[in-house]
N, C-alpha and C positions, 0 to 999 in steps of 0.2 A: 717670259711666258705671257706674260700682262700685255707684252705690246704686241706679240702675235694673236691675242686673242681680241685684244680691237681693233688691229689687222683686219682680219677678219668678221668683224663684225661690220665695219665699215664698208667693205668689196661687196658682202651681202646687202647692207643699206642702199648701197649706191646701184645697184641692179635697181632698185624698187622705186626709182625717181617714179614722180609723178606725171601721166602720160596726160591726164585730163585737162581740157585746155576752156575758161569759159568763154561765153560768147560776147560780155564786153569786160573791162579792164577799171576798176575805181580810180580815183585822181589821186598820185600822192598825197599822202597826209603823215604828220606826226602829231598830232593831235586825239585826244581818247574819243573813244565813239559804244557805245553799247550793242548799237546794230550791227556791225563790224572790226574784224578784225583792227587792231591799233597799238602802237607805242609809243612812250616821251623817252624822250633821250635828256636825264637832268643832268645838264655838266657839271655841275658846282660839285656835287658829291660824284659825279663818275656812272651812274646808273642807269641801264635803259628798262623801264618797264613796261613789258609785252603783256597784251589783254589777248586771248585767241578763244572767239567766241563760236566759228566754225571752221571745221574740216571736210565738207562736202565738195567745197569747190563749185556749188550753184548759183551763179551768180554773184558779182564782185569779184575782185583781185584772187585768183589762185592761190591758195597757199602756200605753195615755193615760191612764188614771187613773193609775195609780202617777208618770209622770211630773210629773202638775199637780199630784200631793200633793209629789214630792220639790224642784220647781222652789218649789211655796207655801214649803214647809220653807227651802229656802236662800233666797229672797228677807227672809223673816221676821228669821234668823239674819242677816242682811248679807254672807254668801257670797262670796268675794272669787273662791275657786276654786274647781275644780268636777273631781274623778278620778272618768272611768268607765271600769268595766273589762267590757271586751267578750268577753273569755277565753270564758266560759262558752255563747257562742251560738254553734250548731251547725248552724242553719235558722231558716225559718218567712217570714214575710212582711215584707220588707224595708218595706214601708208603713206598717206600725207602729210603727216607728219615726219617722215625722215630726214628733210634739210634741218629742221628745228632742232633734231638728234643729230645730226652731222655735224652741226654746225657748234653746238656746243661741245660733243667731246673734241672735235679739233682745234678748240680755243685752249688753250691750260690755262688763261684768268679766268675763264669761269667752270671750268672741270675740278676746279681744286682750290682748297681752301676758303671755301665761303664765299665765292663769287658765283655761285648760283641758288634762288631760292626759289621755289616752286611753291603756288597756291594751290589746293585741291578744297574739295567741299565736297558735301554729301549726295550732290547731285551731277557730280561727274562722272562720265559712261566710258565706253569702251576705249577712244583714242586718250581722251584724257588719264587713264589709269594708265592704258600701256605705254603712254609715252612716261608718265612720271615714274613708273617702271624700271626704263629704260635707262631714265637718266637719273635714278636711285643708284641701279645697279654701276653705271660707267662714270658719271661724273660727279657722286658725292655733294649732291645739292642739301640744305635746310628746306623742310616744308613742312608747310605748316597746313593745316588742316581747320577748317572751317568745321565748327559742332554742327551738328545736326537741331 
């Protein structure tokens, strides 16, 4: 029953890829940035940790790109776990976030058992809630919560 119902959740996800395209493209980086989307990929312990500080898609790298680069990245490294921290999203279009959610439940190291942890805080909006939502409900992440 479990597997037809992320089945289907997925078929639904994947209808809703993102159409918006911006008008230029940032330079690869693996490097953290505050203005910008970013991840390290720490091999020593296995970890990539994603910063995702907008989901509008207005200028810089599209956020499906930057996901299929960071997810390329951790598959590459052998990525056992996966910390994103969602602090930073304030708005934008919770759609956008669907590779971010595809991409983890179609992992099983980071759907399960403690390979995914999720950061929130008091000032996360609408994509940041529903995506940790999302991936509360399907992939059994730790997260932890920034006080107020």
């Amino acid at each position: 029953m479990r597997s037809i119902r992320l089945s289907l959740i997925l078929l639904v996800l994947s209808c809703a890829e993102p159409t918006a395209i911006s008008s230029r493209l940032a330079a690869p980086t693996i490097v953290e940035s505050q203005q910008s989307n970013s991840y390290f990929v720490n091999a020593a312990n296995r970890t990539v940790y994603v910063r995702i500080t907008s989901v509008r898609g207005d200028g810089g790298e599209p956020i499906h790109s930057f996901v299929r680069r960071m997810f390329h990245s951790a598959d590459s490294a052998g990525a056992q776990r996966l910390v994103i921290d969602l602090r930073p999203i304030t708005g934008g279009d919770t759609r956008l976030l669907v590779p971010l959610i595809k991409g983890v439940v179609t992992r099983d190291r980071f759907a399960h058992g403690g390979g995914l942890y999720l950061v929130v805080g008091p000032d996360s909006f609408s994509p940041a809630q529903n995506a940790a939502r999302l991936l509360a409900q399907y992939a059994n992440p730790i997260v932890a919560n920034e006080a107020p």
